[in-house]
C-alpha positions as CSV (number, residue, x, y, z in Angstrom):
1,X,-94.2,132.8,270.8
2,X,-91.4,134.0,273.2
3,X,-92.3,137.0,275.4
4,X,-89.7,139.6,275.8
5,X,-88.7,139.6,279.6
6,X,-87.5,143.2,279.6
7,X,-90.3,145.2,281.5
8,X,-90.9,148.1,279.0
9,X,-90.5,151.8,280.5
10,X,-93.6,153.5,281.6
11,X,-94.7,155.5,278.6
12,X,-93.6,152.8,276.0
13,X,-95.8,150.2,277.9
14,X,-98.6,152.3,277.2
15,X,-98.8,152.4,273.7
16,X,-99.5,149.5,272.5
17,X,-100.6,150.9,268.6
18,X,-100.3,154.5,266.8
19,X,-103.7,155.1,268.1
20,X,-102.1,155.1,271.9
21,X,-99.2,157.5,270.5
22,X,-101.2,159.8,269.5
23,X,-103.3,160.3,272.4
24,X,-100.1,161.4,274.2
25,X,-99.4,165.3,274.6
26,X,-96.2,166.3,272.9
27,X,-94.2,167.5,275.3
28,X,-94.2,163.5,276.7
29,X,-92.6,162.6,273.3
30,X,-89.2,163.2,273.9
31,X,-89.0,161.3,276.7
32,X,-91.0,158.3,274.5
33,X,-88.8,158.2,272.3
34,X,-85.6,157.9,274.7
35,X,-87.5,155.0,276.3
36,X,-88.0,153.5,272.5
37,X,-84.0,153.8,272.0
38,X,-83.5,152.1,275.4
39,X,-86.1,149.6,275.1
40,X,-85.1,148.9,271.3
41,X,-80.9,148.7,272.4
42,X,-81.7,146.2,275.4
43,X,-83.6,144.0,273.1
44,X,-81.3,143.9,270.3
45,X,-78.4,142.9,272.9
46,X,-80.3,139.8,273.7
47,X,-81.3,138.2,270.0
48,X,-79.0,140.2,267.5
49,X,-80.0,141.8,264.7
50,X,-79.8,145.0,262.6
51,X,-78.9,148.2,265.5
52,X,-76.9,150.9,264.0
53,X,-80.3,151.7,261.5
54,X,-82.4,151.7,263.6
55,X,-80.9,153.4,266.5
56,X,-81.3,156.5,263.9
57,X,-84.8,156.4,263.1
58,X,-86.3,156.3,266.6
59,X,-87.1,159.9,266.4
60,X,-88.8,159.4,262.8
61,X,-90.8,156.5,263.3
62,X,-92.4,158.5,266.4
63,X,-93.5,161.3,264.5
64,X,-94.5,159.9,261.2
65,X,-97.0,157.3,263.6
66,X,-97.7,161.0,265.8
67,X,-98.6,163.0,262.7
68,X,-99.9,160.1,260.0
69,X,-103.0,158.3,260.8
70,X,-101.3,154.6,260.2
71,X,-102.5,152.6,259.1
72,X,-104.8,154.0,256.9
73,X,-101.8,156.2,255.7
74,X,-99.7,154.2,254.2
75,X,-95.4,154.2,255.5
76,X,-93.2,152.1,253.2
77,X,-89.6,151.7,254.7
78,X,-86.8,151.5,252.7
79,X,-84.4,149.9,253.3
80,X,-87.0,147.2,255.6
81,X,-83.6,146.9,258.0
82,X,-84.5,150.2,259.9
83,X,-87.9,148.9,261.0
84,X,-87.7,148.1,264.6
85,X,-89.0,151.0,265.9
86,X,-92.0,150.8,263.9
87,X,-92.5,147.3,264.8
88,X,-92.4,148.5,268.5
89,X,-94.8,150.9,268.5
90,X,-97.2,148.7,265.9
91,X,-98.4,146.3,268.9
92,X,-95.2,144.3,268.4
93,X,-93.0,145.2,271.2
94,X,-93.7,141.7,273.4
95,X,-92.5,139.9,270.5
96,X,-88.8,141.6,269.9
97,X,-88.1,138.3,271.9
98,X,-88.2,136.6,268.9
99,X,-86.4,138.6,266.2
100,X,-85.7,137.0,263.4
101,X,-85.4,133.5,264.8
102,X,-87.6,130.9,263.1
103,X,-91.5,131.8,263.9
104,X,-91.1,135.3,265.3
105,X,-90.8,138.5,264.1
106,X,-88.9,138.9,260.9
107,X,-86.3,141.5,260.4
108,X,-87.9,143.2,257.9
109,X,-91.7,144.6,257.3
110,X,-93.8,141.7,256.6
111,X,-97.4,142.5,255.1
112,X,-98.6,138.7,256.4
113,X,-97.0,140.1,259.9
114,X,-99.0,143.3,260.3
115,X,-101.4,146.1,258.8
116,X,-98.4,148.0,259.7
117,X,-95.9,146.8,257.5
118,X,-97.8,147.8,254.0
119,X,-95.1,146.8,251.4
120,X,-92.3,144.0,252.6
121,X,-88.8,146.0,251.7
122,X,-86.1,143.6,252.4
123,X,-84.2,144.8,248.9
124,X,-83.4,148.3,248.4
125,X,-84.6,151.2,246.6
126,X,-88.0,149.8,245.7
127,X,-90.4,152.1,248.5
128,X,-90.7,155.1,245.9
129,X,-92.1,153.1,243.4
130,X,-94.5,151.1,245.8
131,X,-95.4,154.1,247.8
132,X,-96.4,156.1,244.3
133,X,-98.7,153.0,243.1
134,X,-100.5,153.0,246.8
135,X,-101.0,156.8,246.4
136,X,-102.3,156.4,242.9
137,X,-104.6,153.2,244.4
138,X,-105.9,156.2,246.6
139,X,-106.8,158.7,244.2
140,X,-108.3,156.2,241.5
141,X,-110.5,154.7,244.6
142,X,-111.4,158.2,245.9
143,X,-109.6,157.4,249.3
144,X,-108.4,160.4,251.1
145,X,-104.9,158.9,252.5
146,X,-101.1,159.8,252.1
147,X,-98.9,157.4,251.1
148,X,-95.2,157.8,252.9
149,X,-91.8,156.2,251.5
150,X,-89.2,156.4,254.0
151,X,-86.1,155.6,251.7
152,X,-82.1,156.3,252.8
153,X,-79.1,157.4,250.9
154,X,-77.6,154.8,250.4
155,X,-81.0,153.5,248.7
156,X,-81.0,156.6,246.7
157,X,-77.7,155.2,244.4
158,X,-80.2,152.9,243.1
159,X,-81.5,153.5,239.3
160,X,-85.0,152.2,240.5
161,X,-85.3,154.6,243.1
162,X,-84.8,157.6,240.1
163,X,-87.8,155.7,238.0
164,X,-90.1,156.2,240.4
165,X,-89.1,159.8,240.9
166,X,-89.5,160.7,237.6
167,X,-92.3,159.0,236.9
168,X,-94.1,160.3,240.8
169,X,-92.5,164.0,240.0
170,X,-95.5,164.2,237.0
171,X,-98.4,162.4,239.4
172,X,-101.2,164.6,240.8
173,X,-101.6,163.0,244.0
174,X,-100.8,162.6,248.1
175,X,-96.8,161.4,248.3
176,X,-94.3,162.1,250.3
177,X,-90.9,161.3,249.8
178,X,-88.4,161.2,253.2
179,X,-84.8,161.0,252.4
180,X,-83.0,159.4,255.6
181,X,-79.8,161.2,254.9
182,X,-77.4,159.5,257.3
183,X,-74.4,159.6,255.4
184,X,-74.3,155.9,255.8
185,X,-75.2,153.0,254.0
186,X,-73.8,149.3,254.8
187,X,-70.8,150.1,253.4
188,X,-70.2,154.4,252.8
189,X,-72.4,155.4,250.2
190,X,-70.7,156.4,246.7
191,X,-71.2,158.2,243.7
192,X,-72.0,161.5,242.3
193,X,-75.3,162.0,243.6
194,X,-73.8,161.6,247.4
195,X,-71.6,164.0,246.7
196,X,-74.2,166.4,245.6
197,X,-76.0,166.0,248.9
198,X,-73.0,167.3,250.8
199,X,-72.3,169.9,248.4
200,X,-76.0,171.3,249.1
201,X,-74.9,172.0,252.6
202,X,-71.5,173.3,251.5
203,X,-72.0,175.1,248.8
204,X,-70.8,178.6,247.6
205,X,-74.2,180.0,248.1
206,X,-75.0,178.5,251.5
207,X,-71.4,179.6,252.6
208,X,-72.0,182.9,251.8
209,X,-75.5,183.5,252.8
210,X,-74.1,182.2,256.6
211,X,-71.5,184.7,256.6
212,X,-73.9,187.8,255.6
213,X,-76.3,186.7,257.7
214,X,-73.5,185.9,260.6
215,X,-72.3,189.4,260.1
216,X,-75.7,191.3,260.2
217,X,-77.2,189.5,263.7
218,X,-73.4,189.3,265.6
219,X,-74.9,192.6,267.4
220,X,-77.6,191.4,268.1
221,X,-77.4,187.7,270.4
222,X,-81.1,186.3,270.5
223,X,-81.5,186.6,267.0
224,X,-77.8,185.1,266.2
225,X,-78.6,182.4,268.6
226,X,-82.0,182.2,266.5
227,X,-80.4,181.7,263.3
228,X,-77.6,179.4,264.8
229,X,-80.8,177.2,265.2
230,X,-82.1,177.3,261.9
231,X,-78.7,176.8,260.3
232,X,-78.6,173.3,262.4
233,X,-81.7,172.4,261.5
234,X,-83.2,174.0,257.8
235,X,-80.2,174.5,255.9
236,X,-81.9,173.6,253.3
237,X,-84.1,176.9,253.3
238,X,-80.6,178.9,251.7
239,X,-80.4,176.2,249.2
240,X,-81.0,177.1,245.9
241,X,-83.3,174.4,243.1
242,X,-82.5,171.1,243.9
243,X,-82.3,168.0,242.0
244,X,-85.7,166.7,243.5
245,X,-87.4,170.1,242.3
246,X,-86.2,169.4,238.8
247,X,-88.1,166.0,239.1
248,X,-90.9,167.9,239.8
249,X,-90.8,167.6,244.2
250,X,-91.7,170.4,246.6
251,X,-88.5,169.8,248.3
252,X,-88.1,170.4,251.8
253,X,-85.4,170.6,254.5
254,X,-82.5,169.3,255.1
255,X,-83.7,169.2,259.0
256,X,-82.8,167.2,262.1
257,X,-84.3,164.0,262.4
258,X,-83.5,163.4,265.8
259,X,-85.5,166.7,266.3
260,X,-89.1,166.3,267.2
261,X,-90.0,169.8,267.8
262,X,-88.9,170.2,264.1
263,X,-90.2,166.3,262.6
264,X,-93.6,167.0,263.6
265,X,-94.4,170.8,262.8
266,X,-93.0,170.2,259.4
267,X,-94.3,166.7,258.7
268,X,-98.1,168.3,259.9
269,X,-97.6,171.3,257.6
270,X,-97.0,168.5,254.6
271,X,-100.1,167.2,255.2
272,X,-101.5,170.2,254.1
273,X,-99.5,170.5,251.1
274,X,-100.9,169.0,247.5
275,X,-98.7,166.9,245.0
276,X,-95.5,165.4,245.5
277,X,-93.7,166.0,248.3
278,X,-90.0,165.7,249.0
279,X,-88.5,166.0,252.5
280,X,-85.0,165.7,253.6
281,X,-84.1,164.9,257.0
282,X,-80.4,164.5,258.4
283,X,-79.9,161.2,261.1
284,X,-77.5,159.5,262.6
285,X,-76.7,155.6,262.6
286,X,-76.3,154.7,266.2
287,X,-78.3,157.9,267.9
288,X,-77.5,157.4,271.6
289,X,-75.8,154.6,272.1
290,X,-71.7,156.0,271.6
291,X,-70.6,152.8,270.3
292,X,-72.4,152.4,267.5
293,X,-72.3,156.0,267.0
294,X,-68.2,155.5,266.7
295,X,-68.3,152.8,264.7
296,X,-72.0,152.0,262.9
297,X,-70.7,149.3,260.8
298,X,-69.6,147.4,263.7
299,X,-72.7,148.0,264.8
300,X,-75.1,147.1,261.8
301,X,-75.8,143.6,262.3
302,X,-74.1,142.2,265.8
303,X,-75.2,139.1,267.3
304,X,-75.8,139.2,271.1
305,X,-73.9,141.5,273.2
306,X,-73.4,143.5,276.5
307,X,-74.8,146.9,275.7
308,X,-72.5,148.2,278.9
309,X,-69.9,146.4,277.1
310,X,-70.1,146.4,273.6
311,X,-68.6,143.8,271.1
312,X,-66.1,142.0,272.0
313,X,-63.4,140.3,270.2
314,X,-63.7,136.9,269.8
315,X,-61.6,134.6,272.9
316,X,-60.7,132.3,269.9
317,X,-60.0,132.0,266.3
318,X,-63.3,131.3,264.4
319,X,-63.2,128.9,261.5
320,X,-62.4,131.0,258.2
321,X,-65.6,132.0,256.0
322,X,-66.5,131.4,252.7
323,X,-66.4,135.5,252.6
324,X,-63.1,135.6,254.0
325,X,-61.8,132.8,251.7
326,X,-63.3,134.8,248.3
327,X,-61.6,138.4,249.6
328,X,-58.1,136.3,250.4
329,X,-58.6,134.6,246.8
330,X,-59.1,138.0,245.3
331,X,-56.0,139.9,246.7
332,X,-53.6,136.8,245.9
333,X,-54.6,136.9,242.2
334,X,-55.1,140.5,242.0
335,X,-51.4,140.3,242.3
336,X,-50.4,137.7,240.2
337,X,-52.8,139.3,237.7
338,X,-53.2,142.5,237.2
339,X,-56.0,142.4,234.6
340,X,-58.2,142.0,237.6
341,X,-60.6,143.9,238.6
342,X,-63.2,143.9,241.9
343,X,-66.7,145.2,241.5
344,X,-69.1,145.4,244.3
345,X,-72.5,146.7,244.5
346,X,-72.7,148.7,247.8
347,X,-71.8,145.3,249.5
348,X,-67.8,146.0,250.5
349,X,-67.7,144.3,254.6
350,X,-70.2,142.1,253.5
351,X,-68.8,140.6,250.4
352,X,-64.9,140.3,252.0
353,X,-63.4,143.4,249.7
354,X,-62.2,145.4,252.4
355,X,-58.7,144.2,252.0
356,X,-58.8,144.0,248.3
357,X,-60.1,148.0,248.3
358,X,-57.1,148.7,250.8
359,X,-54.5,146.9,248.4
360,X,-55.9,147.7,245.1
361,X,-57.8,150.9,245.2
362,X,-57.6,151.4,241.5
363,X,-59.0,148.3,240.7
364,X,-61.7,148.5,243.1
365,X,-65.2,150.1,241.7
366,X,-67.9,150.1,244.3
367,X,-70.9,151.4,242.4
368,X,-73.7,151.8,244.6
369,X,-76.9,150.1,245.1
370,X,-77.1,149.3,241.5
371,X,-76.8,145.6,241.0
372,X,-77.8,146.1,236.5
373,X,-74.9,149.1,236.2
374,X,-72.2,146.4,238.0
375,X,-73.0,143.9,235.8
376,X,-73.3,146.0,233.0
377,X,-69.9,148.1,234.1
378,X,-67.9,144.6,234.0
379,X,-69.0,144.0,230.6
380,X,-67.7,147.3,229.3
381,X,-64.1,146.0,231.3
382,X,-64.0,142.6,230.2
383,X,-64.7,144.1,226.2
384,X,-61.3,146.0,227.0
385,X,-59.3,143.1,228.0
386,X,-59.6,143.5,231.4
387,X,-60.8,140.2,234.1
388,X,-63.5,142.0,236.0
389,X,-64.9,140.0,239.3
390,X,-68.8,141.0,240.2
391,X,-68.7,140.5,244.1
392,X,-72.7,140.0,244.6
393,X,-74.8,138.2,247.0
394,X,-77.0,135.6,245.1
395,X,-80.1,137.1,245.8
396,X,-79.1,140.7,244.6
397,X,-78.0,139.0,241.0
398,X,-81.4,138.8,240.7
399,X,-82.1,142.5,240.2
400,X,-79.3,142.1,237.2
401,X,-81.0,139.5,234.9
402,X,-81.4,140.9,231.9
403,X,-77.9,142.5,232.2
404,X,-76.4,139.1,232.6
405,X,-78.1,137.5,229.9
406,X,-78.0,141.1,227.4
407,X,-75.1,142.1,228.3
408,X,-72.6,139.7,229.8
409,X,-73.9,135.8,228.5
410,X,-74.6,137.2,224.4
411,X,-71.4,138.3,224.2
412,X,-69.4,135.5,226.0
413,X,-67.6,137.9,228.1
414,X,-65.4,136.5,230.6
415,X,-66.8,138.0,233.8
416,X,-66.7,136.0,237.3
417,X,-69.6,136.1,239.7
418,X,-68.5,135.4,243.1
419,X,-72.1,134.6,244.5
420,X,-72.4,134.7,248.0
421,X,-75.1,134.1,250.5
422,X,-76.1,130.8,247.9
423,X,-78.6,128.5,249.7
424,X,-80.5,129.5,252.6
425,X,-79.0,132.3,254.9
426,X,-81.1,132.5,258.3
427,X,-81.7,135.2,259.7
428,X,-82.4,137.7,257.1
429,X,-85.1,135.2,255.5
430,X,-87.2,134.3,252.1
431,X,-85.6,137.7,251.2
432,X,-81.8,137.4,251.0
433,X,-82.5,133.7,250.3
434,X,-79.9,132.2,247.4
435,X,-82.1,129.5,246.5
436,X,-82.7,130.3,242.4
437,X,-79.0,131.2,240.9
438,X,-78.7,127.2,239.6
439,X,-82.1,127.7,238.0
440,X,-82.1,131.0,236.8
441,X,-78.3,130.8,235.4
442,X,-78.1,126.7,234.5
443,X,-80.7,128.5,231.9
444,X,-78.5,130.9,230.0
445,X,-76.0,129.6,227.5
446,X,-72.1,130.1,227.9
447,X,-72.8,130.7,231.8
448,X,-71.0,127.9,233.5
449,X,-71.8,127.1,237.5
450,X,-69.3,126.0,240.0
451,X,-70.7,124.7,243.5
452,X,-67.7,124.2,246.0
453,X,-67.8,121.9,248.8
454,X,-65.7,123.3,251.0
455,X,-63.5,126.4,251.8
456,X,-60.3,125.0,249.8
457,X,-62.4,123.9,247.0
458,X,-63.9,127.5,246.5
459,X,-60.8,129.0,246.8
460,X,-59.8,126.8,243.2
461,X,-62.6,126.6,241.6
462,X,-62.4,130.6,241.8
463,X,-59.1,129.9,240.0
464,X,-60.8,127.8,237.5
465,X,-63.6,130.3,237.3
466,X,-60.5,133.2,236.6
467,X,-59.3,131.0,234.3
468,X,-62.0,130.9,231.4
469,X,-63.0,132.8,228.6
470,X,-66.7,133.3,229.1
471,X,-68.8,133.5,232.2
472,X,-68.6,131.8,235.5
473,X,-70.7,131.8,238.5
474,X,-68.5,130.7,241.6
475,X,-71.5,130.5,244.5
476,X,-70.9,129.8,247.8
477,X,-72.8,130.1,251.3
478,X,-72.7,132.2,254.3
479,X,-70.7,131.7,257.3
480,X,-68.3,128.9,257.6
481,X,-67.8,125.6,255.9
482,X,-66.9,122.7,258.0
483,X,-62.8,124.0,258.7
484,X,-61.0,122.8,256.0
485,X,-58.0,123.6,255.7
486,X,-57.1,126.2,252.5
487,X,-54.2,126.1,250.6
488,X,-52.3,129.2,249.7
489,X,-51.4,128.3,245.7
490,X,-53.6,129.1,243.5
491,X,-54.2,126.5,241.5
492,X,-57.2,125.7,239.7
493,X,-59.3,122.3,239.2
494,X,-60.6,120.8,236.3
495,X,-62.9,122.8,234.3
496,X,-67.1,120.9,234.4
497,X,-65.6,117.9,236.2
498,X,-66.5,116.1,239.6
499,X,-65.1,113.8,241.5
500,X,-66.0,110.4,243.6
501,X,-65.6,110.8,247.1
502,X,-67.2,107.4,248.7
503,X,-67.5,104.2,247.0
504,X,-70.7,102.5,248.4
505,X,-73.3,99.9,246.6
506,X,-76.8,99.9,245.1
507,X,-77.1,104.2,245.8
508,X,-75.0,107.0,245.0
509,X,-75.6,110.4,246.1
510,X,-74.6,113.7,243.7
511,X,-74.0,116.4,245.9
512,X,-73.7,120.2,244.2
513,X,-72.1,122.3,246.9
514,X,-71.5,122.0,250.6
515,X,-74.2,120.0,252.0
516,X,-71.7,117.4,250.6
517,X,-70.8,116.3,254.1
518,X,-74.1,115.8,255.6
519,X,-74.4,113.4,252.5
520,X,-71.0,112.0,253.2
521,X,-72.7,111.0,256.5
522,X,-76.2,109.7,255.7
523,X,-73.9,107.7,253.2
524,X,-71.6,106.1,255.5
525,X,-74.4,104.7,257.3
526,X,-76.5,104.0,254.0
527,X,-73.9,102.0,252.2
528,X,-74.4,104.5,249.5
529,X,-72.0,105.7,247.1
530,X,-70.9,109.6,247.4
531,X,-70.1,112.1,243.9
532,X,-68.9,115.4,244.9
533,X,-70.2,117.2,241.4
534,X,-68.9,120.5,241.7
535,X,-70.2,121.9,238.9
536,X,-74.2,122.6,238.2
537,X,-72.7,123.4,234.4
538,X,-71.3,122.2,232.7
539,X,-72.8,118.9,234.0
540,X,-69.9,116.3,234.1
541,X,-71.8,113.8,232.1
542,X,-68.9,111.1,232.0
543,X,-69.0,110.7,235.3
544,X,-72.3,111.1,235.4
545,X,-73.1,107.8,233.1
546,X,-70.5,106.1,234.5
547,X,-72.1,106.0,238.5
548,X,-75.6,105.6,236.8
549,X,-74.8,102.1,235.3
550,X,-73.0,101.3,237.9
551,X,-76.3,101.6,240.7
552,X,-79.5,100.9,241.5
553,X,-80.8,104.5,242.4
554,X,-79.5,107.8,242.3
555,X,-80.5,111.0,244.8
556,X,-79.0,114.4,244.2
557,X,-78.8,117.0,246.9
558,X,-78.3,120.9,246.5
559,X,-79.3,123.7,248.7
560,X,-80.9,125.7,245.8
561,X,-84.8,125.1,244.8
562,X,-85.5,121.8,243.4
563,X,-87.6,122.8,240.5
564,X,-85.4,123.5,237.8
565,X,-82.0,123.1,239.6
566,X,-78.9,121.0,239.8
567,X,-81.0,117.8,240.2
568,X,-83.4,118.4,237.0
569,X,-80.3,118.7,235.4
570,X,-79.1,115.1,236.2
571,X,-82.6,114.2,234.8
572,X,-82.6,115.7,231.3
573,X,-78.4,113.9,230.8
574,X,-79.9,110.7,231.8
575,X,-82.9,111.1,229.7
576,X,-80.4,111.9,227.1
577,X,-78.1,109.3,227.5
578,X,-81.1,106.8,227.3
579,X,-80.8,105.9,230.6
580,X,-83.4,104.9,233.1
581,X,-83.5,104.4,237.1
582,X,-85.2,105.6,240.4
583,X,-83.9,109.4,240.8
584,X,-84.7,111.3,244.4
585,X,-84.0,114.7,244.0
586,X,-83.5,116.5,247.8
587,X,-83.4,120.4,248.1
588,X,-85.4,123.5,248.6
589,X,-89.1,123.1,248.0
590,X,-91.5,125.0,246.3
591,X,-91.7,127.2,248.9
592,X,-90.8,130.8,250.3
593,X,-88.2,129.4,253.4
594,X,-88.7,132.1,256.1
595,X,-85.9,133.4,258.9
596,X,-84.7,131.2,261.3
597,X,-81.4,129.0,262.8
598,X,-79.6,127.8,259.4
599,X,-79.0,124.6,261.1
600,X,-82.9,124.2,262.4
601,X,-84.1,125.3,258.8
602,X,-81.6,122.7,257.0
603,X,-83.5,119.9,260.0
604,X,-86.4,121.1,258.9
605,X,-86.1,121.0,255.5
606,X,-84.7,117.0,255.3
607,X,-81.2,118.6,254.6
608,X,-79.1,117.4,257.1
609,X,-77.3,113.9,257.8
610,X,-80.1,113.0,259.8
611,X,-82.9,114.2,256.9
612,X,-81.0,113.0,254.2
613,X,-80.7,109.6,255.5
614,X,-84.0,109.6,256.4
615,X,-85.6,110.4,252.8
616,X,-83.4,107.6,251.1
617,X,-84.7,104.7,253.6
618,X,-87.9,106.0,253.1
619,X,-87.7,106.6,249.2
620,X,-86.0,103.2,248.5
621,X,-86.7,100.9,251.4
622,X,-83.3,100.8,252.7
623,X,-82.6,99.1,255.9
């Protein structure tokens, strides 16, 4: 495993577990935790990876490790992108070297990586409900711990997140709820209940109880200056019930959480404290470092960088994205159409709306970390007439099955999914992975699934998505395709057909998606015939027939899972058609694929020019 080169300040080198943090006196913490930030800045620079987050919870993962005695307490982190702090002071500070490349430390809490990480939170909003079945796991064993979920706002727009409250609000036994109120989610956090949470601290009431109690201590300065300080930081003290009380919550705060000499006093009182607890601290994304505090979504996921620096522009034009291509392909029909509508949820930067949210505000609905009430929401549009577009990375549609089948596929309503982040995605892991939407949708009837090979062919086949009268799935990977050029029209291609792309002998290769030109490459030197499929369904089953009786074998190739995907699909027409030869079906395995290099993972995996080619010689004794 690579070992992190930067020699780690004097206090952080000596704690090497919770166990070492505690055994330090208080007064050194302050100082720990600027080393923590440094330490956790510098190391970031060098591999990339989430900063903003986790810049603001330096000061809270210090004292919930001071006060809790992890791991038998029980921290669940929600969202798992905020993390590295923790992972520092849980024994894994050597190993930042290795951030999320393939076989180090994974961006997120890992239970297989550490006692430490109890519950792996790499999707949002789930920590309340995880948290509330470890604490009940305590009280039904007779164990005397507290279980701890550390969940943000942006976390908090999520219907799950309101489940668990209610149902935790009614149970008898050691939680504690921490709301890491930073005002900031990946993209600004929406919605009602954000805008309660600033109305608590500028509310009528709180107003007014400030200017009384301004008024009576003006005379006298050391108690002013007093009660400047709590106003900073326990507003919340002046505020009246609030919503978490109604759910049953002794609610606490809102305080500093870059305040130790308040974290600590207030999270040791808790302890104390019996049923559910609810405490609401106030953070900043990018604490300490001015750049990230200027601009945290810069800042939330950069790739290597001079800290002195900062980012810097890139010296030349990078190849357009598939993200880029979708938010371009939005705006253009948005204005020839104006049925359209753009739905995202919570994902705005990283799903390409910014542009279409600038043009098109009132037909732009960001709804939050609530994935079921988008898709839901752009059934209610499409029942009105209206072309609604869900904006969703693959693995988030996930969290909206039954609302796609219920709601969307029953009633044939013609709703585009623009599915990003299809296929493997690096990085960010088994997690954010795309690897099931051709299996779990191929499933449902009147969904239809396009799989462009390219930047211009996603660009029309979103036009030939926009075009029908039921559901379509448009799903495309991350990053960059291989720099096509895109066409500006918007013209659409032929609905559930594919096309031949290389005429070979003896083996054709179906490709569903882009890994059609690492297959355009293994069958250049195979001899091997090439069909660029382009749709998972409607299968195009002409074609289909037609290749098979004209070969010897047939492979198929997707970067989705195997089992149940594009490539079972290929089997059950030719089973139907009555036909019979060798099929080699290439894609994902059976298997959780974990962070890593994209292009290493693809190698590994058999997916590349080089793999593909491989597996054919191999499957059918080709020369």
């Amino acid at each position: 495993m690579p070992h992190n080169p930067t020699l780690s300040p004097p206090l952080l080198a000596s704690v090497n577990a919770p166990q070492d943090l505690r055994r330090l006196p208080r007064a050194q913490l302050r100082a720990l935790a600027d080393e923590l930030r440094s330490y956790l800045l510098e190391s970031v620079a060098k591999t990339g990876g989430h900063l903003s987050s986790n810049l603001g919870t330096v000061e809270l993962s210090v004292a919930l490790h001071y006060v809790f005695q992890t791991p038998e307490d029980r921290i669940v982190w929600d969202v798992g992108h905020q993390t590295y702090p923790h992972k520092i002071l849980t024994g894994r500070r050597d190993r930042m070297a290795s951030l999320r490349q393939l076989g180090g430390l994974s961006g997120f809490p890992q239970r297989a990586e550490s006692e430490f990480d109890t519950f792996g939170t790499a999707h949002s909003s789930t920590s309340i409900s995880a948290a509330l079945g470890m604490a009940m796991a305590a009280k039904i064993k007779g164990e005397d711990r507290y279980s701890v979920a550390v969940i943000g706002d942006g976390a908090l727009t999520a219907g799950m997140a309101f489940e668990a409250l209610n149902n935790a609000g009614v149970a008898d036994c050691r939680l504690l709820v921490i709301l890491n109120d930073n005002d900031m989610s990946i993209s600004p956090p929406v919605g009602a209940l954000n805008r309660y949470l600033a109305q608590l601290m500028s509310g009528q009431f709180y107003a007014k109880a400030k200017n009384v109690g301004k008024s009576v201590l003006k005379g006298a300065p050391p108690l002013f200056e007093l009660a400047k300080r709590i106003e900073e930081h326990a507003k919340g003290m002046v505020v009246p019930a609030t919503l978490f009380e109604k759910f049953g919550f002794n609610y606490i705060g809102p305080i500093d959480g870059h305040d130790l000499d308040s974290l600590i006093p207030t999270l040791e009182n808790i302890k104390q404290l019996e049923g559910p607890q609810f405490l609401h601290v106030v953070t900043k994304k990018g604490q300490g470092y001015k750049l990230a505090e200027a601009d945290p979504v810069a800042y939330h996921g950069p790739g290597k960088f001079d800290p002195a620096v900062g980012l810097l522009k890139p010296t030349h034009a990078p190849k357009q994205t598939f993200t880029q291509v979708f938010g371009q392909w939005l705006c253009d029909m948005a204005e020839k159409d104006p049925r359209l509508v753009g739905i995202t949820p919570a994902m705005r930067e990283g799903s390409g709306l910014v542009e279409f949210e600038a043009r098109f505000p009132e037909r732009y609905f960001d709804v939050g970390i609530a994935e079921q009430h988008a898709v839901t929401f752009a059934a209610g549009l499409a029942c009105e007439g209206l072309k609604p577009v869900v904006a969703i990375y693959s693995t988030f549609l996930q969290r909206a099955y039954d609302q796609l089948i219920h709601d969307v596929a029953i009633q044939n309503l013609p709703v585009v999914f623009a599915l990003d982040r299809a296929g493997l995605v690096g990085a960010d892991g088994a997690t954010h992975a795309g690897a099931y939407d051709i299996v779990f949708l191929r499933c449902i009837p009147n969904v239809s699934i396009a799989c462009p090979a390219d930047e211009n062919e996603c660009r029309q086949l979103l036009s030939t998505a926009f075009a029908q009268n039921h559901p379509v799935a448009v799903r495309y990977p991350r990053g960059a395709g291989v720099g096509v050029a895109v066409r500006s029209d918007l013209n659409a291609l032929a609905f559930g057909k594919g096309e031949i792309r290389l005429q070979g002998k003896e083996i054709v290769i179906l490709v569903f998606g882009s890994l059609l030109y690492p297959a355009m490459e293994a069958a250049k030197a195979l001899g091997a015939s090439v069909v660029n499929m382009r749709w998972a369904k409607p299968l195009d089953t002409e074609l289909l027939i037609q290749v098979a009786q004209n070969h010897t074998a047939l492979v198929t190739v997707e970067d989705g899972a195997i089992m149940g995907g594009a490539g079972s699909a290929v089997l059950e027409a030719l089973q139907a058609a009555g036909l019979v030869l060798p099929v080699l079906q290439l894609g994902l395995p059976d298997a959780f694929i974990e962070h890593g290099d994209p292009s290493a993972l693809m190698a590994s995996l058999g997916l590349d020019a080089q793999g593909i080619q491989a597996s054919i010689r191999s499957r059918f004794a080709v020369n």
